[in-house]
N, C-alpha and C positions, 0 to 999 in steps of 0.2 A: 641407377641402372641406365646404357645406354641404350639411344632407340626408344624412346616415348613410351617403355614398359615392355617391349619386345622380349619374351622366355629366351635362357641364356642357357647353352648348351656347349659345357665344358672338357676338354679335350685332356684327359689326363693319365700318370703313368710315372714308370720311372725315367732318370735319362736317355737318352738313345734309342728309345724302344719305334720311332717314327711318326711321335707325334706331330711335329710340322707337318712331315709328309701328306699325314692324313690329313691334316685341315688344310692344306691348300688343294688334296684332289677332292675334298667335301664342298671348297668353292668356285672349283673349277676353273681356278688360277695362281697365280704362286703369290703370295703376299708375306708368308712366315720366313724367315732363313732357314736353311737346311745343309745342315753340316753334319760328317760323323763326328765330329769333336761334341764328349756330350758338353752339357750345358746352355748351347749357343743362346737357347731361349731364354730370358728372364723376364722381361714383362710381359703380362698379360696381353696378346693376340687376339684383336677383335675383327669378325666379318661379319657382314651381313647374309645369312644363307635361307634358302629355303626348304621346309623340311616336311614332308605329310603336307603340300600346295600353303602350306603361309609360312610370313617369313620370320627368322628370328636370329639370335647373334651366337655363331660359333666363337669359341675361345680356346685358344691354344694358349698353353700354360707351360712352365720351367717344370722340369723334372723334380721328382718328389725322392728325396733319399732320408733315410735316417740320423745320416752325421750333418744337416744344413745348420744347425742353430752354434757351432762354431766357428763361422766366419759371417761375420755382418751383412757380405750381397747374399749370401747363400740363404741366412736366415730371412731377408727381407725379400727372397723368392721365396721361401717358405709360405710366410704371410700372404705373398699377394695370390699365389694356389689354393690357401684355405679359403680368405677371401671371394675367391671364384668358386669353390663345390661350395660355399653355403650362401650363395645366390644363384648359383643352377637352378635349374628344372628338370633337365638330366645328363648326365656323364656320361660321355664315351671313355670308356679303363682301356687303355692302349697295355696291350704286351707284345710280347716276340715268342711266337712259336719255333724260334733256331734258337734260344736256350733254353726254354722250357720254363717252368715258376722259377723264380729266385725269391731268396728272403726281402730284398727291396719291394716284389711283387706283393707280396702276404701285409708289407707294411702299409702299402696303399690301401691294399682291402680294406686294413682294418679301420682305416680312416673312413674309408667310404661307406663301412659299417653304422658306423660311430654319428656320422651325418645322416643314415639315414637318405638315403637321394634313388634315385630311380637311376639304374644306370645298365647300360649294353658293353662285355667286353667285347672288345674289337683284339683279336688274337690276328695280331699282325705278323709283317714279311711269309706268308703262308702262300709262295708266288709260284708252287707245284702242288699239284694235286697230293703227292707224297709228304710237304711241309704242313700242308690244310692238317693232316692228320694229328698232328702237334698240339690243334686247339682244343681237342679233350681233353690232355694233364690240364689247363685251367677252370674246368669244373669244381678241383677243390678246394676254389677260393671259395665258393659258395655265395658266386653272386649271377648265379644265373646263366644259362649255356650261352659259354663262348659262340664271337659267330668267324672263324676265319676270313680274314679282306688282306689283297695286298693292292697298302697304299700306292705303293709304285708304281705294280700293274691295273689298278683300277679293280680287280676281282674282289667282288661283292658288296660293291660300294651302295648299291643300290637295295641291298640286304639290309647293309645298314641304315641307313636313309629311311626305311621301311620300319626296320625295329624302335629310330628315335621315335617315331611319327606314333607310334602306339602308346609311347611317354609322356609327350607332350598335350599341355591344353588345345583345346580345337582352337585353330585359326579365327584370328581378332582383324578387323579391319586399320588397317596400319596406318598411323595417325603421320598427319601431314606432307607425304610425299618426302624428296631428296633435303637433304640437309641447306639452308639459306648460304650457309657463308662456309666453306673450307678454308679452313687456315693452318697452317705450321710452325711449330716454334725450334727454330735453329741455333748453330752457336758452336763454337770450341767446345770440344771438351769441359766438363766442369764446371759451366758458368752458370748451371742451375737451372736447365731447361727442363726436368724431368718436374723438378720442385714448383715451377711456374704451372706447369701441365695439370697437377695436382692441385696446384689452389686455385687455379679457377674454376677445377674439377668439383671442388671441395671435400673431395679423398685420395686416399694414396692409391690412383690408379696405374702409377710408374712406380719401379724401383730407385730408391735414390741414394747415393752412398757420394761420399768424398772421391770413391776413387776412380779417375779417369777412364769412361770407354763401358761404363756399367751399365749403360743402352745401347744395344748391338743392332737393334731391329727399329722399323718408324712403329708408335702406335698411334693407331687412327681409334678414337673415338666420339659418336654422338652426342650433344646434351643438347638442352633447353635454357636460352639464357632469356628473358623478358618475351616469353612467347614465340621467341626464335628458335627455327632447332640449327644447329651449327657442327661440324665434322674438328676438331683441333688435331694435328699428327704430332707429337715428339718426333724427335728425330736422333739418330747416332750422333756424337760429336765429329766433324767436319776438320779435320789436322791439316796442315801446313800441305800442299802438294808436296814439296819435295822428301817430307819424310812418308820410306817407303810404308806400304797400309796392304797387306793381302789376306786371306780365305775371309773370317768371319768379319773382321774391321772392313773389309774393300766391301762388302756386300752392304754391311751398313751404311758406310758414305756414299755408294752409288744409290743408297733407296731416299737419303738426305737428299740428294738432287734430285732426285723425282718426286719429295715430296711437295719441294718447292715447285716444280714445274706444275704438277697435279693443283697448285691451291689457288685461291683467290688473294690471299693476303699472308706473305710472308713476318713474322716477328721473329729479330734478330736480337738474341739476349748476349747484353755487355755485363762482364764483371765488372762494379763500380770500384772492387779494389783498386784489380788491374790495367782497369782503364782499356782505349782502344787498342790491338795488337795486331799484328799485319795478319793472322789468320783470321782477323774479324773484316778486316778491308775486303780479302779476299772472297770471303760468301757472300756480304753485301755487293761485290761486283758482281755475282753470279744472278743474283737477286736481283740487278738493275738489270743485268743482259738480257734476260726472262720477263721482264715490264709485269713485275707481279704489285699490287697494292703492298707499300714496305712501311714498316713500323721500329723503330728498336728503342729494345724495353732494358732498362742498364739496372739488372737485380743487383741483389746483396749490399742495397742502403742501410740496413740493419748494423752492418759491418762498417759503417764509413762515418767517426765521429764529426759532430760540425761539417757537412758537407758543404761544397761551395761549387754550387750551379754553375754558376758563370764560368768559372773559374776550368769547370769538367767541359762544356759544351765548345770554348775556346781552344780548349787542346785539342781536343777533337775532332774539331771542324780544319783546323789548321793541320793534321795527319790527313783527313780525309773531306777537302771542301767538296767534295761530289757527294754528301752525306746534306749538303746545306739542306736539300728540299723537303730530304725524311723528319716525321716529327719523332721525338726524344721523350721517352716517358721513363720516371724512378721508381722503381718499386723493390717490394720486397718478397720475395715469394716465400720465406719462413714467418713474417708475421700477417702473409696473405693481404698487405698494402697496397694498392695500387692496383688491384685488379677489377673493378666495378669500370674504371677509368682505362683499363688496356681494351676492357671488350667493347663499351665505347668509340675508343676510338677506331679499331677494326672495322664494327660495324659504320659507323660513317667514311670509312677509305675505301670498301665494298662498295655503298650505294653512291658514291662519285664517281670509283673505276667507270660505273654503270652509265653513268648519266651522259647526253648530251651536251654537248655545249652550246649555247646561243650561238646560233650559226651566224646573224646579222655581224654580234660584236666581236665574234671572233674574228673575223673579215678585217673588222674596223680597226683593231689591234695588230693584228700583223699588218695591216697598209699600214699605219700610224708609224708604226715601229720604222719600217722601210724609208717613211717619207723621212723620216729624223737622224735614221742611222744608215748609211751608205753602204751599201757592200761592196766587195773585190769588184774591180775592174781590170777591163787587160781587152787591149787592141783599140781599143777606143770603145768597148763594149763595158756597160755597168750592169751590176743585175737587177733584174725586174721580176716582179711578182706579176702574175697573169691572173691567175685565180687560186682561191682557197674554199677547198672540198672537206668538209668532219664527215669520213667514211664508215666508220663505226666508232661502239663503245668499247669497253672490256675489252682492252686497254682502250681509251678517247684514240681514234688513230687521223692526224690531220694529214691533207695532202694541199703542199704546196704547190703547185704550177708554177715554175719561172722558166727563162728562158735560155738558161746556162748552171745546172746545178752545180760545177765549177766556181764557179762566181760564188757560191754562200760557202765560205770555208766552215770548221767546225767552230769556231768564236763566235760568227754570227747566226749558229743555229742555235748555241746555246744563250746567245741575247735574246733571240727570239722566243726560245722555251723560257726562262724565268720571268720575259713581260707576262706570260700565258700563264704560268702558274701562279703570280703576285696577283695578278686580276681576278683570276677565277678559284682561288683557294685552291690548288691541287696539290696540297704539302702530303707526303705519302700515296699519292696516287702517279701510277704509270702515263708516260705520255707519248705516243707512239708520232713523231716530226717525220713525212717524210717528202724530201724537195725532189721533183720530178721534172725532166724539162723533154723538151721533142725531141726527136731523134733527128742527128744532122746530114743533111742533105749530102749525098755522093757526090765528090767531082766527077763530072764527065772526061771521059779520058781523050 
C-alpha cells in the first residue's frame, strides 16, 4: 500500500459516470484526465487527500463494465479495480443521476456487495436542484442513501468529505513527512515503463499490455525502499513530435513533461531490441534542457541473446555523444533484474544533484583548465576567468566571472564541464555552467 499505511479511498463506477471529475474536485486540483470519451482511465489514480482532518490516498479507477475480460487492456483494468476495492477502506460508487440505474450500475453493486467494503454513492452530474432529485431511483441498489454532488459544480462535496470521514479509521499520525526522492520513468511507447514501475513496485500497480499508448495518464505513487520513502510517476509514451497526438494522447504527453519537470531524477527506458531511436534522443534532450538528475535504464535483456555491452554502448554513444555523461544500466523488468541497482543508483544522483562542491578545488580546476587550455580570442583580447562562484545545489549551479563571455564559445564550456564532472564524479547528475561577464561601458558620443 502506498503512503507508509495511509487508508485508501477508492473512486469507483461504471465508464463515464465522472469519476475523474470527482477526484480531482476531492483534491482540489486536476491530476486524473478527463475526457467524455469513456474509458480514458485505466491505471489506478493515486492522490494524497484529506478526509475527517487526516490524510489518506484517494484513487481513481477505470471504469467497471461487464464485457472487460474479452479484450486483454480491458481485462487488466479489470484487475487493477478489483485490486483497489479489496484494499480500500472505503468506496465512493459514482453514478449519474441524467440516466438513472443502468444494468452496468446493479453490476458494480453487486461486486461491492460481494467485497463487502463500507461505501457512499455519490449520485453524480445532479448540477440542479431538479437533477439532485434523480438520486432516489439509486436507493435500490441497496447500498445505502445516495447522496447527490456535482463534481463539476462543486455541490456537496463537502457532504461527501463528511460521509467518508464516518467510514474511515480515526486519523494516524503520518509517518515521515514528503516523499525523499521523486522520480519518473519515461520512454516511447512500448519500451516497458509500465512493467519497470511494477517491479520495483513489486506489484502490478500499472496496466501493461504489448499494445502501444495503454497508459494515457502519469501515475504517481509512494513506497518505502531501505527506509526511504520515494514518489516514482509512470508516464504516457512520449511519440515523435511530428506525428500528430491530440484529445486523450496530447493530455498524456503534456503530463510526461511535467512529470519530468516535477521530479528529482528522470529514468529514461531504452528498448535493448531496438536500440536507441530518435524519439529516444529527443526526451533525453528534454531531460538535459530541465538539468534533472538522468539515468537510462535499456529493459528487455531478457529478449537479447548473448548480449554484447560494448558493442550496444558504442552505437549509442556514437547516435547520441551528449548521452556520454548519463550512466547506462540493463535490466529486466519481466524477470525483475536489475532493479535493487536502478534504485541505487537514483538514490545516489539525488544526493549529489544535492551536494556542494569543494568550493577551494572547484576554483583550482577551472583556473587549471584555463591556464592549459586557451580560449577564443579577438582584437588582441584573450579570455580571462575573474572569479568562480558554486551558487547553489539542486541542480550544483556554477557561475563563472570572465571578462567577455564571447570569448568562451560553446567547445570550451563543454571542456570545461567534463574536467568538472571527470574530477568530481557527476555521471547522471545535472550541472548548471553559467559564464557571466560585465556589462560594457557606453561610448560617449
Amino acid at each position: 500500500m502506498p503512503g507508509g499505511g495511509l487508508p485508501l479511498v477508492s473512486i469507483v463506477g461504471r465508464p463515464n459516470v465522472g469519476k475523474s471529475t470527482l477526484f480531482n474536485k476531492l483534491l482540489g486540483r486536476r491530476v486524473a484526465i478527463v475526457d467524455d470519451m469513456p474509458g480514458v482511465t485505466r491505471d489506478r489514480i493515486f492522490g494524497r487527500c484529506i478526509i475527517g482532518g487526516g490524510p489518506c490516498h484517494l484513487v481513481d479507477t477505470g471504469g467497471l463494465t461487464e464485457n472487460m475480460r474479452g479484450d486483454a487492456i480491458e481485462a487488466a483494468v479489470e484487475k487493477q479495480i478489483l485490486m483497489s476495492i479489496e484494499g480500500s477502506a472505503a468506496l465512493v460508487f459514482v453514478t449519474d443521476v441524467t440516466t438513472g440505474v443502468l444494468p452496468e450500475d446493479r453490476f458494480v453493486a453487486d461486486i461491492i456487495r460481494r467485497k463487502n467494503k463500507p461505501v457512499v454513492i455519490a449520485a453524480n452530474k445532479a448540477d440542479s436542484p431538479r437533477a439532485a432529485d434523480g438520486a432516489l431511483e439509486f436507493h435500490e441498489l441497496g447500498l445505502g442513501a445516495p447522496l447527490p454532488v456535482s463534481a463539476k459544480h462543486g455541490a456537496n462535496i463537502e457532504a461527501l468529505r463528511a460521509r467518508l470521514a464516518e467510514l474511515l479509521p480515526p486519523p494516524a499520525a503520518e509517518p515521515g513527512g514528503e516523499a525523499t526522492v521523486r522520480f519518473c520513468v519515461v520512454g516511447r511507447p512500448n519500451v516497458g515503463k509500465s512493467s519497470i514501475t511494477n517491479a520495483i513496485l513489486g506489484e502490478e500497480r500499472c496496466v501493461v499490455s504489448p499494445v502501444p499508448g495503454t497508459t494515457r495518464d502519469r501515475v504517481d505513487t509512494e513506497f518505502t525502499f531501505e527506509d526511504s520513502r520515494f514518489l516514482i510517476v509512470d508516464t504516457a509514451g512520449m511519440r515523435r513530435r511530428k506525428t500528430k497526438i491530440e484529445g486523450v494522447e496530447f493530455y498524456g504527453y503534456t503530463r510526461a513533461r511535467d512529470a519530468v519537470r516535477d521530479s528529482d531524477v528522470a529514468v529514461l527506458i531504452l528498448d535493448a531490441v531496438e536500440g536507441l531511436m530518435e524519439g529516444d534522443k529527443r526526451i533525453a534532450s528534454f531531460i538535459l534542457e530541465n538539468k534533472k538528475g538522468f539515468l537510462v535504464a535499456v529493459n528487455k535483456m531478457d529478449l537479447v541473446e548473448s548480449p554484447d555491452y560494448k558493442i550496444f554502448m558504442k552505437n549509442t554513444l556514437s547516435a547520441a555523444p551528449f548521452l556520454r555523461n548519463i550512466p547506462f544500466l540493463f535490466v529486466s523488468a519481466l524477470e525483475r533484474s536489475g532493479m535493487k541497482s536502478l534504485m541505487d543508483r537514483i538514490v545516489d544522483i539525488h544526493a549529489r544533484t544535492r551536494e556542494l562542491l569543494p568550493l577551494e578545488l572547484l576554483q583550482n580546476v577551472i583556473y587549471d583548465t584555463r591556464m592549459l587550455y586557451s580560449p577564443r580570442s579577438r582584437g588582441g583580447r584573450s579570455g580571462e576567468i575573474k572569479n568562480v562562484i558554486h551558487e547553489h545545489a539542486n541542480p550544483p549551479r556554477v557561475i563563472i566571472k570572465v571578462n567577455d563571455p564571447e570569448l568562451f564559445p560553446p567547445d570550451y564550456v563543454r571542456l570545461i564541464e567534463n574536467r568538472l564532472r571527470s574530477v568530481f564524479n557527476l555521471s547522471g547528475v545535472p550541472l548548471d555552467l553559467v559564464f557571466s561577464g560585465g556589462k560594457k561601458k557606453k561610448k560617449k558620443k
